[in-house]
C-alpha positions as CSV (number, residue, x, y, z in Angstrom):
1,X,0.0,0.0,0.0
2,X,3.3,2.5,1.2
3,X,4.6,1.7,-2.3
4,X,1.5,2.5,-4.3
5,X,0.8,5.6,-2.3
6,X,5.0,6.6,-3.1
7,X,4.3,6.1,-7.0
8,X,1.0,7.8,-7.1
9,X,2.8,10.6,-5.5
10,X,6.1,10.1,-7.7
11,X,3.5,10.2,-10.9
12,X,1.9,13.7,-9.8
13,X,5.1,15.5,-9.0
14,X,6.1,14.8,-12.0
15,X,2.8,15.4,-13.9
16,X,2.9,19.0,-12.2
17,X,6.8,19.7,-13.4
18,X,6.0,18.8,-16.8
19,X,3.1,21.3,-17.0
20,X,5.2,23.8,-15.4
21,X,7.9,23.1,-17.7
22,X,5.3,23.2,-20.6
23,X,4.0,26.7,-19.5
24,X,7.5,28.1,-19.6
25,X,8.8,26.7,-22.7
26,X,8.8,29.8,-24.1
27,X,10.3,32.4,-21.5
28,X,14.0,33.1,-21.6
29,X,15.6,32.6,-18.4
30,X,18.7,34.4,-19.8
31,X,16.5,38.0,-19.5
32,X,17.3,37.8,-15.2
33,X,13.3,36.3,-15.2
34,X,12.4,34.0,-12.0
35,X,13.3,30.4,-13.3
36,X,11.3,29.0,-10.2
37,X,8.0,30.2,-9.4
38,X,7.0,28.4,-5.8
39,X,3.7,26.2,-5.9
40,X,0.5,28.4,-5.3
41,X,2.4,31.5,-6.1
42,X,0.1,34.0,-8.0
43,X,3.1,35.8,-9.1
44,X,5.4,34.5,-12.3
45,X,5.2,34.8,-15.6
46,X,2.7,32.1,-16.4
47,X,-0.6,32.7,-18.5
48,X,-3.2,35.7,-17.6
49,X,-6.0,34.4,-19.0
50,X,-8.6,31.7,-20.1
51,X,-7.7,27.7,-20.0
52,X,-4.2,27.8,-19.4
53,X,-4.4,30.5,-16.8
54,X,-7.0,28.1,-15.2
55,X,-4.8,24.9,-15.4
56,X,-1.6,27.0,-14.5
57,X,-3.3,27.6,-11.1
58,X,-5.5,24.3,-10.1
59,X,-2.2,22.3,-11.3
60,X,0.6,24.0,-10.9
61,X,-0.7,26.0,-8.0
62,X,-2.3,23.8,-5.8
63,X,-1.4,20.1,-7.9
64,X,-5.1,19.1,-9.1
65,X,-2.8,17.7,-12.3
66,X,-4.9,14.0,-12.8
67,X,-3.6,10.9,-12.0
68,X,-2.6,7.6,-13.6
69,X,-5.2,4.9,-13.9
70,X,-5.1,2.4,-15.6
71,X,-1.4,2.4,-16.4
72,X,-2.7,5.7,-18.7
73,X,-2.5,9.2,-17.6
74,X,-6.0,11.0,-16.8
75,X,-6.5,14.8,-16.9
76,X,-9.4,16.8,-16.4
77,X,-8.9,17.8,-20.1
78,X,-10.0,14.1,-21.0
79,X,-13.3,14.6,-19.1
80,X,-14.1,17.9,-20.9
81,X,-17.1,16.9,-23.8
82,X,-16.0,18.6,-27.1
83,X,-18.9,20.8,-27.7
84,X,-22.4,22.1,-25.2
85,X,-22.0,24.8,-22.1
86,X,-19.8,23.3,-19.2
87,X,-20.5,25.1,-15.3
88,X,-18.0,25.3,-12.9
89,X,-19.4,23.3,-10.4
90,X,-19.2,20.2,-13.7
91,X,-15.1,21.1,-14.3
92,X,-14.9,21.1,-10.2
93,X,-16.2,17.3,-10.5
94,X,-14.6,16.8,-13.5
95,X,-11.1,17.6,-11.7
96,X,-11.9,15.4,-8.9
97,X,-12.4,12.6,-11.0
98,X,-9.3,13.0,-12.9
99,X,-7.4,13.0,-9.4
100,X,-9.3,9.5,-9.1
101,X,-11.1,11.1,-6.1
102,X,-15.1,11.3,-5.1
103,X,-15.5,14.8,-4.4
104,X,-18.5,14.1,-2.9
105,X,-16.9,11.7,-0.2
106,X,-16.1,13.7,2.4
107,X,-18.1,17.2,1.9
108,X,-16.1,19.1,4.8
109,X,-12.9,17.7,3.5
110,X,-13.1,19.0,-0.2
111,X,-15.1,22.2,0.6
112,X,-12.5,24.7,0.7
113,X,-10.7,23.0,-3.0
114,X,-14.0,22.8,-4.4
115,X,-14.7,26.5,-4.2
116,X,-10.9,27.5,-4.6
117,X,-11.6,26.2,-8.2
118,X,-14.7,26.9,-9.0
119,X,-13.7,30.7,-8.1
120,X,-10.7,29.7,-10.2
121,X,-12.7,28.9,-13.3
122,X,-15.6,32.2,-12.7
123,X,-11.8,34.5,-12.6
124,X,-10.1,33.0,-15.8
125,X,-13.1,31.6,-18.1
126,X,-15.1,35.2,-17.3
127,X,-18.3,33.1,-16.3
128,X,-19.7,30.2,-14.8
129,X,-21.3,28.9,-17.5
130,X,-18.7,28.3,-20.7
131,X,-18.8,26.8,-24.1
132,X,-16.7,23.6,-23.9
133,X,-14.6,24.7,-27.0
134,X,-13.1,27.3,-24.8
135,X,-11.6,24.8,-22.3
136,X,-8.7,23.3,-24.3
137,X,-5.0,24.6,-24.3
138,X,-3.9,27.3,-26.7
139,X,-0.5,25.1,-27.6
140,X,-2.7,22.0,-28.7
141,X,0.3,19.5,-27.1
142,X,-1.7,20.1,-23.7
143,X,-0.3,18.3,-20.4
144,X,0.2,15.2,-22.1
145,X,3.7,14.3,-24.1
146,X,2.9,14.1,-27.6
């Protein structure tokens, strides 16, 4: 069970460094920028706006980066339906799930994370209510290796 708990863990650190490292592919750490940006840290050079913005800050910022079931890697991204209105409170689930997690099991527990992203979503999708073709990366490799 300790060993399964250790590569679970293993598998989401590294999940959250290859997103970060995917966000920042571009920036040029020769131009003095920060070249670390500490987990949860609103500050950084990461994306201002819309999807990636939103899966900058529920993965990299607080590690909500999906798990691997199934010997396959899960992301929220593989939950998200192509086309119709998604809410918040559906990607909040949809999250869960990816983490291989019930959100609903423990209602106290999860409170605090479930509203942290829902609030998440409302700031960087400008709504509560979205078309689903809006929630997809802007670089199309997304936070999977191609």
């Amino acid at each position: 069970m300790e060993e399964a708990i250790r590569t679970e863990s293993s598998c989401r650190k590294l999940l959250i460094l290859f997103f970060y490292f995917l966000v920042h592919k571009n920036s040029d750490m020769s131009e003095n920028k920060k070249s670390y940006m500490p987990l949860g840290s609103d500050e950084g050079d990461g994306p201002e706006t819309g999807y990636d913005a939103l899966m900058h800050e529920v993965c990299v910022g607080w590690g909500f980066c999906g798990c691997i079931k199934n010997d396959k890697p899960l992301h929220v991204s593989d939950l998200i339906p192509d086309t119709g209105k998604v809410t918040a409170d559906q990607f909040v689930e949809w999250v869960f799930l990816a983490e291989n997690m019930n959100p609903n099991s423990d209602p106290d527990r999860w409170k605090r994370h479930k509203d942290a992203i829902k609030t998440a979503f409302i700031k960087h999708m400008g709504g509560d209510v979205v078309d689903a073709e809006l929630l997809e990366y802007a670089d199309t490799m997304g936070p999977h290796l191609p």
